[in-house]
Steps between C-alpha positions, in 0.01 A plus 500: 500500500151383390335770625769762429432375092155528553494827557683574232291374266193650595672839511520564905719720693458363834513132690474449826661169736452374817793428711446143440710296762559699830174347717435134477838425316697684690728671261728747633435848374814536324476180320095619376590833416838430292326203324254766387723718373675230327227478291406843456813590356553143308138609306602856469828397356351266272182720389668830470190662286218375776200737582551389825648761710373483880548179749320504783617278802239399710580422868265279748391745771531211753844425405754648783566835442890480519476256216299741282716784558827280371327418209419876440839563579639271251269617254560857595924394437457350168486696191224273230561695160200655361267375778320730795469237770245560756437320813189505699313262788179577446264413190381846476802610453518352143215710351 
């Protein structure tokens, strides 16, 4: 939510997150992805007049590729009001 504020405030459209959880914790890619967009709809619900308008979900290329397409897939499924959400696995993507 931090993040999501501070973006606000200095006027930016776009964040991006790593899939924090899925390697060394090992975090089921259901349980990373739906915590996500937990809070990507609990701060667009709460900051209805944000500049923010784009979240983009990184993924860990390294990460098993069935559990990054289930995330996609669950991110793909779920409908975030006002946000384009955009997932990628590569840095370079981002630019």
């Amino acid at each position: 939510m931090i993040a999501f504020e501070k973006c606000g405030r200095e006027i930016l459209n776009s964040i991006a997150f790593p899939a924090i959880g899925m390697g060394a914790k090992g975090y089921s890619s259901s349980v990373v992805a739906n915590t996500m967009i937990k809070a990507i709809t609990l701060f667009c619900n709460s900051h209805p007049k944000t500049s923010v308008n784009r979240v983009v979900l990184y993924l860990n290329p390294d990460h098993i590729p069935s559990e990054q397409l289930k995330v996609c897939t669950i991110f793909k499924n779920h409908t975030i009001v006002k946000f384009t959400v955009a997932v990628t696995s590569t840095v370079m993507g981002l630019l």
